[in-house]
Each structure stands twice: as C-alpha cells, then as structure tokens.
N, C-alpha and C positions, 0 to 999 in steps of 0.2 A: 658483566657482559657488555660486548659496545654494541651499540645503538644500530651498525648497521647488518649486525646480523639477525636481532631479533624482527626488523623488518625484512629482509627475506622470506620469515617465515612467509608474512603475509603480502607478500606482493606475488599474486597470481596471472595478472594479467601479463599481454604480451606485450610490455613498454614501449619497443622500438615499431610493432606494429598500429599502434594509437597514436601513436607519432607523427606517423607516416599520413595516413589518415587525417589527422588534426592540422599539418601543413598543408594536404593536397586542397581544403576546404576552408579558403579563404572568407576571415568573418565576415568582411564588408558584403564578400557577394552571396553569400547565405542568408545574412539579415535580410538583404537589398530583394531577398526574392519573398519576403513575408512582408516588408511594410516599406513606405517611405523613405530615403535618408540623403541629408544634405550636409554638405562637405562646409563644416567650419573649421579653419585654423586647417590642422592635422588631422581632426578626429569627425567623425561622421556624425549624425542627430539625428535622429525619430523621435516619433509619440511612442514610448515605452506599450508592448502589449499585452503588459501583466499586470499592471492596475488602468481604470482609466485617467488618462492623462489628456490631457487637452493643451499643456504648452510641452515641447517639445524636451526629453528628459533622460531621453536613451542615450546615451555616447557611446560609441564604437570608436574603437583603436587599433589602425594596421598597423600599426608599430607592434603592440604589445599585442595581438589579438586578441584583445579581449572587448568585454562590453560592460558597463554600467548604470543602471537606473540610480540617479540620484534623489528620485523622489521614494521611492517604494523599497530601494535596498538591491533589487536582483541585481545578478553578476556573473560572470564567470568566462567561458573561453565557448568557443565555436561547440564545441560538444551538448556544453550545457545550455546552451541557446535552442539549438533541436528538441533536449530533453524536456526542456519547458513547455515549448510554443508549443510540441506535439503530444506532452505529455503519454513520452517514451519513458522505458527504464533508460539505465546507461546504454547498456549493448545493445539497445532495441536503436538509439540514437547511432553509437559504433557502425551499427549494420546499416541504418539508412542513410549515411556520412559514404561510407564506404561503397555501398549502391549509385552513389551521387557520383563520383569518380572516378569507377571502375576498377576498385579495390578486392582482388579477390579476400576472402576471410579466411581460406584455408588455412587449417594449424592452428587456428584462434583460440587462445587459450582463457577457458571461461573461468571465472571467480567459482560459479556456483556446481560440483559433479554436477555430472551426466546422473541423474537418475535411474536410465532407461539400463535394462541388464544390456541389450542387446548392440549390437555397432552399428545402427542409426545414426547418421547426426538429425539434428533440429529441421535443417535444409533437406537434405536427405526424406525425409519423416513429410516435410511438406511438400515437396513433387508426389510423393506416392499419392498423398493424400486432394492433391490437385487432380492426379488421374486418374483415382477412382471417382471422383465427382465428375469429371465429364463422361467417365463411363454412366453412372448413377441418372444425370441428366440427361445425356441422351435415352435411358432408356424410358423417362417419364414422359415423355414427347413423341415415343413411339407411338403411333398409332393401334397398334396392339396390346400391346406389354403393358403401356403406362397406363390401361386406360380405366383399371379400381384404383391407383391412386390421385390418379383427377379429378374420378367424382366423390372421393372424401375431400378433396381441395374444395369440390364447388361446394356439397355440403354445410363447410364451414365458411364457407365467400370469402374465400381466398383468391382474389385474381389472376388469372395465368399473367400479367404484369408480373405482381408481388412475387409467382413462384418463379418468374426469369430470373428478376432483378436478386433474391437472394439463394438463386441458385441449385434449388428443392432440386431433387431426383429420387429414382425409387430402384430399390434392391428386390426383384422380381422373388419368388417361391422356387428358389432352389437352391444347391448345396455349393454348385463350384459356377453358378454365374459369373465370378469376379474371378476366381481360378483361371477358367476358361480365357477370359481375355488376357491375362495376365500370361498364361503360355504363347497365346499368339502374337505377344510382344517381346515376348522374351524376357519377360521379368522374374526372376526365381522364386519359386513359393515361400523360400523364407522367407523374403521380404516383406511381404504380405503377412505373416505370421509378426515379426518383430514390430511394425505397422502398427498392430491391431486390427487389419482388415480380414484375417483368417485364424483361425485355430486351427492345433494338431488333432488328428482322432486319437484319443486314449485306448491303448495298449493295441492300435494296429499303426501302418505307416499313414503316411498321406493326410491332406488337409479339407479343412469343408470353408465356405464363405459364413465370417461372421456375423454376417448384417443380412437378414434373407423376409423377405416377404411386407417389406417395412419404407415408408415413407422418408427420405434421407434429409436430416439439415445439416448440411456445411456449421463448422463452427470455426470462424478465423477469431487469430489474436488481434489486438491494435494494430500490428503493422500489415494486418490482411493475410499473413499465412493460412493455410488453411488446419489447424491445429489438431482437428477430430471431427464428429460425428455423434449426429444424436437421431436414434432411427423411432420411430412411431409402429408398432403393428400395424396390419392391414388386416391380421388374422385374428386367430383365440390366443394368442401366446398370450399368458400370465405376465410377461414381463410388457406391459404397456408402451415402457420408454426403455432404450438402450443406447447404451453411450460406448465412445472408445474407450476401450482397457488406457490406463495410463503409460506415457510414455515421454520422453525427454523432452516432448513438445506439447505433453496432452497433458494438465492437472485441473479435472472441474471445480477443484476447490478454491482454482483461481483466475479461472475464464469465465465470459459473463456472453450468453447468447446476445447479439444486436450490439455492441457494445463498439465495433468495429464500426458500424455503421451509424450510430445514434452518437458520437465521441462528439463532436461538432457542435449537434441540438445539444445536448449536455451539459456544454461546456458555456454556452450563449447564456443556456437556463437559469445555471448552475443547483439544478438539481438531478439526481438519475430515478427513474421511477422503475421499481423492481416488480418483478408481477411470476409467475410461477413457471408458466406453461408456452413452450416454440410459438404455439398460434394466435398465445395473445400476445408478444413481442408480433407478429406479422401483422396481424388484423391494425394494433396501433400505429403500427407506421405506416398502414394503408391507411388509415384515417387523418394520417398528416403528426400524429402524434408520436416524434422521432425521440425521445426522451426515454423510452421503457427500454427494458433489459430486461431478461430470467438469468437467474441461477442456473444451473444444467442436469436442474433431475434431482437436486440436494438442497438441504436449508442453505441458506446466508453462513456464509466463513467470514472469519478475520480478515483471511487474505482480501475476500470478495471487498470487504467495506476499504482494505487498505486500497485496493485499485479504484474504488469509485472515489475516493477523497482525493484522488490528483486529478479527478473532471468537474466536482460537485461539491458545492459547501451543504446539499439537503439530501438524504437518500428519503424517500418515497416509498415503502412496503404496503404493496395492494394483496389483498388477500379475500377470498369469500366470507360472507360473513355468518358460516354455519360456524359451529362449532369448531373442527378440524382448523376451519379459518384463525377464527381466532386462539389457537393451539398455538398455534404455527408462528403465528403475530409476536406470543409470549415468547417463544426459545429465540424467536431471531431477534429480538429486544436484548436477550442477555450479551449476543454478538455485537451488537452495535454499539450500546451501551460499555462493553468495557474497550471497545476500541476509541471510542469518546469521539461516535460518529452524529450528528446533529439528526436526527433519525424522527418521522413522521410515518402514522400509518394511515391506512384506509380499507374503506373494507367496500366492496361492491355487492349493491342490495340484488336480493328476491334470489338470494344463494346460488348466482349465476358466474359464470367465471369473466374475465376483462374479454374473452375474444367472444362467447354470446352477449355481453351487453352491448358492447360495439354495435355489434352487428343489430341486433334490436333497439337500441337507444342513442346509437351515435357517437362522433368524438365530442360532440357542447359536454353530454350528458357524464363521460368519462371522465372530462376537466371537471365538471364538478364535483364529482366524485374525488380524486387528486385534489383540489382544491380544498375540499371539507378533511385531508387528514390532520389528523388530530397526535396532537405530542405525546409523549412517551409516560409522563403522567399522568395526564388526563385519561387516556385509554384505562390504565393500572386501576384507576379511583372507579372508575365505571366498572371494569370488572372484580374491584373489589367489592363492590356494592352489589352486585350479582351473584357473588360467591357469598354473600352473609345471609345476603335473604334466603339462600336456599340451603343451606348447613343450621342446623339445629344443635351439633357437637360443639362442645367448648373446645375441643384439643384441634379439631380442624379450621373451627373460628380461627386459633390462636393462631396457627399454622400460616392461615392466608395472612393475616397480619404481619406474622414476621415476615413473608416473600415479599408483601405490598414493600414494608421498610426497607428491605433488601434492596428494593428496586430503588425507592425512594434514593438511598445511600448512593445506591451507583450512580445514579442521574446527576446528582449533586457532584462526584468524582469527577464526571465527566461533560461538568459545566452545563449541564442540560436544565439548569432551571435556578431564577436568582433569589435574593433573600426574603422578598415582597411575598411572590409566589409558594415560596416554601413553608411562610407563616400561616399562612391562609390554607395549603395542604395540611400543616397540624392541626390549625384550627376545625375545621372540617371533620377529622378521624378522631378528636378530640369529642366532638359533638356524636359523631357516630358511635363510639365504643363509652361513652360518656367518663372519659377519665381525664383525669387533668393533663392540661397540655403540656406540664414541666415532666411527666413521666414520660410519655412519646417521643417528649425530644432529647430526654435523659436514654432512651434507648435506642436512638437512634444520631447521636450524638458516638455511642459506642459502639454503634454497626460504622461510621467514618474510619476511628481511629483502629479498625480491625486492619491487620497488618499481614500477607503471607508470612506461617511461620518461617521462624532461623531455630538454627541449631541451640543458641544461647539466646534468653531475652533477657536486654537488663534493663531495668529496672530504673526511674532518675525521675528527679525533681522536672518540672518543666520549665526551672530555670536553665536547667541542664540541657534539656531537650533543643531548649531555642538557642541555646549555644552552639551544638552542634550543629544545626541547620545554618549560622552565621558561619561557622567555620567550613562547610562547605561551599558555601556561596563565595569565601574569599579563597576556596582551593578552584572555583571556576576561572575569576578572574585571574589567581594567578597564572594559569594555566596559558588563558588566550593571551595575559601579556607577555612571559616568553616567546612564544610563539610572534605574536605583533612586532614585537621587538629583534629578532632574529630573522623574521622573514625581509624586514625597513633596514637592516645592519649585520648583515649576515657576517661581519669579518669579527663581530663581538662572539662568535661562538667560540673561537680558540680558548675563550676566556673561561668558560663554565662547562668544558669540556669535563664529564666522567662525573660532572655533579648530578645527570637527573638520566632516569632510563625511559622508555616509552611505556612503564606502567606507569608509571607520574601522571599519564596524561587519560588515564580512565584503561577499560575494558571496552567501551564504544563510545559511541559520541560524536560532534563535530571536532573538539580540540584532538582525540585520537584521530579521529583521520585526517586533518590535518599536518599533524605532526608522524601520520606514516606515511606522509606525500612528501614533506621535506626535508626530513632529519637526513635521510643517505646522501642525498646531494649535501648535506652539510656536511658530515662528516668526511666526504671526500674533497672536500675543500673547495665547494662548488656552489656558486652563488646561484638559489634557488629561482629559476626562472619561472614568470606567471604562467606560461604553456605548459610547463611540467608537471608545475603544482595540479594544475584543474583536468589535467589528463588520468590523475591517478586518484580523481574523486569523484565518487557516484552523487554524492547527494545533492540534487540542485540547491538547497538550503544549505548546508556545507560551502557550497559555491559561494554562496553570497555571505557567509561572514569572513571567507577570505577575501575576498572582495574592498569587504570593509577593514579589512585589517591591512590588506597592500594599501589602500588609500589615507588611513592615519594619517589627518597634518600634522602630529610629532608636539602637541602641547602637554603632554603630559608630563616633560621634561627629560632630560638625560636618559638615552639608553642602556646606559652602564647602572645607573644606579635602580631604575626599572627593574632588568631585569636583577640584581642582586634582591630585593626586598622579595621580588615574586619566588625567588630558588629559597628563598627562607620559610615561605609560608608553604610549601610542597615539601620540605625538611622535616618540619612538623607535622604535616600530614603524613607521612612516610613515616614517622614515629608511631602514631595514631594506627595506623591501619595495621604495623607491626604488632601492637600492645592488641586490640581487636584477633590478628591472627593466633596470639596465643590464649587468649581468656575460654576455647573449650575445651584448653588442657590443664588449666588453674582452677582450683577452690574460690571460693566467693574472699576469703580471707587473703589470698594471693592478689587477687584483682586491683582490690581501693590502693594500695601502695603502687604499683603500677599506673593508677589514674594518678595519684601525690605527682610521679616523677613527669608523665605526661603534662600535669599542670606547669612544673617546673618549667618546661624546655619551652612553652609557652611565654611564659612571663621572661625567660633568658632570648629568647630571639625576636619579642616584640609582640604585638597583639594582632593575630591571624585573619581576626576580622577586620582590618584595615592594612596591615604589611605596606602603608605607602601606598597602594594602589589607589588608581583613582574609578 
C-alpha cells in the first residue's frame, strides 16, 4: 500500500484552512504580544516563557515561522506557541488564531465527531447558552424574582461582587420561564431542547424548562465559552445539584468549575486545588484564594487529571474529613494515581466543608490546611492503620493489606515515591503485620511486574526480557532517525522508497505523528516545509522533538548510510511483530523455531541494539 493513501485515512483536518490561518498570524507579532523581543541578525530573542530563563533563549524566525527555546527544548510554529503559553488544545489554539484575524471557522472540520445527536455546533451551543445566562442573571437581580436566591447567597456570604463577577443567576419556579422568552425572541424550542435547556413532555407534544426553581452557575471552557450549567435547588427537589445533559460542548467528565478563571493562579502556583462543591470554588476565590477548582457533581476523571497537568505539576484534593470524605479521597487516588498525576490530599477539620471553614476560619486558616496535605502514601499507611485496629477478621486484615500494596505498587508506577522512602514503607508494615520484610517485598515486587492480560503470555528468561526491551529502544531510534534524516535530506527518499509503511512508525506516538505530517509531501515529491509539518501536529511535545530534529547539526555522519542501518533495524522489527502476529494460531512446539529464524535474520542484518545508530 503506498504511503500516501494510508494517511488520508487519517488526515481529518481542514489543511488549506490551518494554513490560512497559520499565515494570516504572523510569529514575531504573536510572540511580540506575550513577551519582550529583540531583533538580532535575522531572528528575534526573548526570555523563553516556559522555563525560567534569565539570559535570553527564545529565537523567533520570520523566515521559517517558527520558534526555538534552545535552553529548555520548546519549539514549533505560531500555533504551538498559543497552545503552550495559553495552555489550549490544538483547535482551542486554531479558534483563538482565527478570532485574532477575523477568520471565519465555518466548515471546520474537526479531528474529534461531533458527539452531540443533534445539529448544534460547539459555537451554536455556546450563544444559546450565553443567552440563557443573561436571561438567568437578570432574573437574580430582580428585585422580585431573585430575591430567595440572594438570601441563600448571603446565607452562605457570597458577595453580590462574587455573584456579578461569576455570573450566578437563577431559574425562577416554573415550567416555560425560559420557553417563554425564547418565543419572544424567536428562538425555536428545539433549540432549547438540543441545548439542554428544555425537555420534551413524554407521550404529549410540547416542552417544559430544564432548570426551574434553582440557583444557576455558568460553567465556561478555558477559552471562556460558556459550555453548561450546574443549577443548586432552592426547593425540596431530591436532586440537590443538576447539570447540562451532555452535548458537543458540554462533557463533565472533562470540565472543571473555576478553572477558566483560576488558569493563571494555577499556572503561577503550579498546583490546582480540587475541592467538591460551586460554593467553595466561590467563597475561595472571594478569599483571594484563585487556585481551587470542583469537579462538576462527579468524582475526579482521567480526563479531569489529564486537563490540570497542562496548568500544574501538584493537584491538591480537599475533602471533609468524615468518613464519606475520606471515601472519596480513596477512589479519586486510584484516578490520579494511574494517570501518574503527582497528587496530595487534605482534608478539612470539624467535618465542615472548604466554603463554611472559609467563611468561619479564613483563607490563613485554608492555606494551612492546603499546605498540611499530605502524599498519597502517607494518607494509605494512616488509614491502613485505622483499618487494622478496627477489623478483628484475618480475611479482611488480609484484604486491606493487599489494596494498601495495590496502592503501594501504583505510586511506585507512577513515580510517586523513591527507593529511600519505599524501604522505610516495608519496613514499617514489616513491624506492623510482623513478617519479614523479604516476604512484603516478594509480594509486592509481583503486584510491579503484573501486566494487563494478552491474549498469549510467553513466557522467557530475563535475559530474554531485557533483550527485548533493547530492541525496542533501538526500533525507537531507528524510527526518529529516518525521520531526522529525511526531514534534513528530503531528496534521499527516492532512495528507500516502498521499503517502510507508516505502521513502521507505531500505532501512536511522537514519531507516528510525525511521520503522518510528512510522508505525503514526500511522496509527492515535495520538500517538507516546517509550516506544514507543525500545522498537522497536535502535540505541543511532538512539536518540540521536531523542532529538534529540523535543527540536527548533521554529526552523526552521512545520511545515506543513517538512514540504511536504521531501515535494517525496523526490517527486523517488522519480522518480529510478524512472528508475534501469528503465535495465537501456533502450538508452543510451532513458536521456538520461529524464534531460531527470528534470531537468525538478527545476527544476518546486524545487532538491532545498536544498527549504527547513534
């Protein structure tokens, strides 16, 4: 199959529209509006503002539009410079590039479906949702209407400031409040329905207001959209908290209340403090304390951790610390923990939540509170110690022990704790359960090397083991040096044409997306340009090892012979993963001769853990 039809498959975006876009926004004056820059030679200079840097390390190139930190690595093209500094996704970047210019987006064709059943777009979804919030708001400020949900505001000393600034309103006690205006605007009730701001009535016609007798928070994305809604009772409703049904703009499982507004403190921080409930994300940042976030009604996601690890190297989990509290502590531990987020808890005393202590104790008394959390071990040893005293069962003893190691294991996965540290945790559970410390770590040595199952497990020496893990390490490099080598020499591709496909290059990854940004301009005989390349790549990180691979000062010798040694070492891997593909249709007795010939082609094209590379 050639090369440039299997990227078709996956080239979703609109090329010529990102284009367009990526030329009307010239780098120098994009940077020039975030930091400092002075014109040496040809190329521009700042203090880089992604690590700190105190001599000047940033290069900017109107020539090639692109940018280089030569202390820290970053890199990439006008796009990625947005997605960084503002820590956007790509298209969040795209949209606010294209807002900067006056680029309509219409037609935009997005990488990720449309979720949403209905024909909403994203933009679409967020006017509606702009104008029901100044419906909302103005009706909290009425003099009539709003005036039970402002004395639950004062209540909980919320100041009519705070409820301007983030834009509270309230959905009075009725059925087509929102209805109602929405006719007199000529807005069609579908809309409202597809929305989420209405519901149909089941098995009659016509619709009623979603959100009714209920205290309203706006919930915007990062780039300020307004995404959804999270409404509070004012009444008996059982349902305390309600949220937008989901929609192509709305997923709570990866929007974080305050998060629009607090991105800045966050980022200064570099920690996010997560806390449960809308009114203690307000009461916090009425106290000057801009760093908290909620969830929106749900534990801690994946997603949630993956979004605060582009503002914060610490997430912060406050929680009460009854019981339920520390519940809660536990499951959102196994979240963060396998996303290998650097994760601290706290718990806030006399069983009160973060918006009553506030308000009785202050923000000193909150920081230290924040301040005293405590690691993701430490916590686990405490309440494993709580859990023994109070179980008298050997089988639920044994229980907590194996979840304790469980966790042990995953902390370790996930870098949360070093060798020093870890001996001192056996040693301890060694003294507690009084067994020797070579057994604890004998079983917990076996919770590491636990593996999601596969279909076939085999079975090998650990000579074997660490072979394999050598030979992938040199199917990495060979990887990036084609690539390095053909991005620096693009006319050497005629040469190794029809030797290698784009599975060569993984199932994802940096060198896969690299290599589905450049190969079709290769094959079409087209010398790979840096705008092109960093337009058709999401990943700021991606960014930056092409970056480093356009800049190669070429000592690693000859491009011709480079890339020949690295097409040897993916030959053999491409043998390798062949022999793998068939061993769940072979006997154990069919396999080991198949691993003979695998050795063979090994020893005939050179040793994989080295191929030349350097």
């Amino acid at each position: 199959m050639r090369i440039c039809k299997e990227v078709v498959l996956v080239a979703k975006w609109d090329d010529n529209l990102i284009s367009r876009i990526q030329q009307a926004n010239d780098i120098v004056d994009v940077v020039s509006e975030y930091l400092s820059l002075t014109k040496r030679g040809k190329e521009w200079v700042g203090l880089c503002p992604f690590h700190t840097d105190h001599r000047p390390s940033l290069y900017v190139s109107p020539t090639k539009q692109i940018f280089k930190c030569f202390a820290c690595g970053a890199g990439g093209d006008v796009l990625k410079f947005v997605q960084m500094k503002e820590n956007l996704t790509f298209i969040q970047a795209v949209e606010r590039l294209a807002q900067r210019v006056g680029i309509s987006l219409e037609g935009f064709k997005r990488r990720r479906a449309e979720q949403n059943n209905g024909t909403l777009s994203p933009t679409e979804l967020a006017k509606l949702n702009t104008w029901a919030m100044k419906h909302w708001v103005a009706n909290l400020w009425d003099k009539t209407q709003g005036a039970a949900a402002r004395e639950y505001l004062a209540q909980r000393k919320i100041s009519q400031e705070t409820a301007r600034t983030w834009q509270l309103g309230f959905a009075p006690d009725s059925w087509d409040d929102l209805l109602k205006k929405a006719a007199q605007e000529n807005i069609p009730e579908h809309l409202l329905v597809e929305s989420g701001l209405a519901v149909r009535r089941a098995n009659t016609s016509g619709c009623y207001d979603k959100f009714r007798n209920r205290l309203m928070f706006p919930i915007a994305d990062v780039t300020g959209r307004i995404a959804g809604f999270g409404g509070r009772t004012l009444g008996q409703d059982p349902a305390k908290y309600m949220n937008s049904p989901a929609t192509a703009l709305f997923d709570k499982s990866q929007l974080l209340y305050g998060l629009r507004q607090g991105r800045e403190a966050i980022v200064k921080a570099g920690r996010a403090v997560v806390v449960e409930g809308y009114t203690d994300v307000l009461m916090a940042h009425q106290n000057g304390i801009k760093t908290v976030v909620a969830a929106l009604g749900t534990s801690l996601t994946q997603d949630h951790t993956r979004v605060l690890r582009r503002y914060a190297d610490r997430i912060i989990l406050v929680f009460d610390s009854d019981a339920a509290g520390r519940s809660a502590a536990g499951r959102a531990l196994e979240v963060c923990l396998s996303g290998k987020v650097d994760i601290r808890l706290a718990f806030v005393p006399e069983g009160k939540d973060p918006c009553d202590f506030l308000v009785e104790h202050g923000p000193a008394a909150f920081e230290t509170v924040i301040e005293a959390a405590e690691d993701v071990l430490s916590f686990k040893w405490r309440q494993l110690n709580e859990q023994m005293a109070e179980q008298d069962s050997l089988p639920k003893q044994t229980e907590t022990v194996g979840q304790f190691l469980q966790t042990v294991a995953a902390a370790v996965q996930a870098g949360q704790t070093d060798p020093l540290e870890l001996a001192v945790l056996i040693g301890r559970l060694s003294a507690l359960l009084q067994t020797p410390k070579s057994r604890i770590d004998e079983q917990l040595q076996r919770l590491l090397k636990q593996k999601p199952p596969v279909e076939r497990t085999q079975q090998g020496s650990s000579e074997t083991r660490t072979s394999d893990v050598d030979d992938q390490t040199a199917v990495t490099k060979a990887r990036r040096e084609i690539l390095e080598v053909l991005i620096q020499e693009p006319g050497l591709y005629a040469t190794v044409f029809g030797r290698f496909t784009l599975a060569d290059f993984g199932s994802a990854g940096p060198m896969r997306e690299i290599a589905e940004a450049g190969l079709p301009s290769l094959e079409a005989g087209q010398e790979p340009q840096p705008a092109d390349l960093y337009r058709r790549i999401e990943s700021p990180q991606t960014a930056a090892i092409l970056t480093e691979m356009t800049f190669a000062d070429g000592s690693k010798g000859p491009g011709a012979r480079r890339l020949v040694d690295a097409l040897e070492v993916l030959e053999v891997d491409r043998h390798r993963r062949d022999i793998e593909s068939h061993k769940t249709h072979l006997t154990d007795d069919a396999v080991e001769p198949l691993q003979r010939i695998y050795g063979f082609l090994k020893q005939q094209k050179g040793n994989p853990r080295c191929g030349g590379l350097q």
